[in-house]
C-alpha positions in Angstrom: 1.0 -9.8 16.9 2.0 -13.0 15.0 0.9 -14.2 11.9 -1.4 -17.2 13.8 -3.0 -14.7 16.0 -3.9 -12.6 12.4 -5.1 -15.4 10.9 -7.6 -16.7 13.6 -8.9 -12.8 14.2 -8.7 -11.6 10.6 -12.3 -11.7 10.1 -12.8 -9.3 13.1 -9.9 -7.1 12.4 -10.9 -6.7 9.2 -14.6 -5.7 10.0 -12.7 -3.1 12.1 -10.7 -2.1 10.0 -13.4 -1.0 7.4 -15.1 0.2 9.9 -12.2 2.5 10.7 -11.5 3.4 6.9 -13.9 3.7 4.6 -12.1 3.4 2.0 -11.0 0.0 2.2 -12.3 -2.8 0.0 -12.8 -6.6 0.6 -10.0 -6.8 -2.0 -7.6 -4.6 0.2 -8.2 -6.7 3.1 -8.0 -10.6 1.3 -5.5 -12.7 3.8 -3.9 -15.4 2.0 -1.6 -17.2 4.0 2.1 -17.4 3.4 0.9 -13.8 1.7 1.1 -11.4 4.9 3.8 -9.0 3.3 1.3 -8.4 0.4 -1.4 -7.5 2.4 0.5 -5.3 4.4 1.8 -3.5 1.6 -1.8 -3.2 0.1 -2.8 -1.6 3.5 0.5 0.7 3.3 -0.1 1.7 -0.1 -3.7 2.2 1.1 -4.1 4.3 4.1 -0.6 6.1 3.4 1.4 3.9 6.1 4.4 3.1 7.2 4.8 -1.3 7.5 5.9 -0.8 11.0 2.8 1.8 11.9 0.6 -1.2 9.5 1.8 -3.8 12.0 0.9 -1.7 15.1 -2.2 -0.3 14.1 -3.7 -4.4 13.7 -1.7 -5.6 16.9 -3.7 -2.9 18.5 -7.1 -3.6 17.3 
């Protein structure tokens, strides 16, 4: 999934993925564009993640 597709479905992935793990905040989740390696790291630091398992787990939702 590319970083345009992210963008125009964050808010949706991001309701999912809150949905999916409680324990992540509106702060964990804040897109900022030209930013994506920081919030993938957040998410990796997080839920315990790998970037590459990160990536797939979003392209899949």
């Amino acid at each position: 999934m590319n970083t345009r597709t992210i963008k125009g479905n964050w808010i949706e992935i991001a309701g999912k993925l809150k949905q999916k793990y409680a324990n992540l905040t509106d702060d964990d989740l804040l897109f900022i564009e030209g930013k994506e390696e920081e919030l993938y790291g957040r998410l990796q630091k997080k839920l315990g993640k790998t970037n590459e398992q990160i990536r797939d787990l979003i392209a899949k939702l």
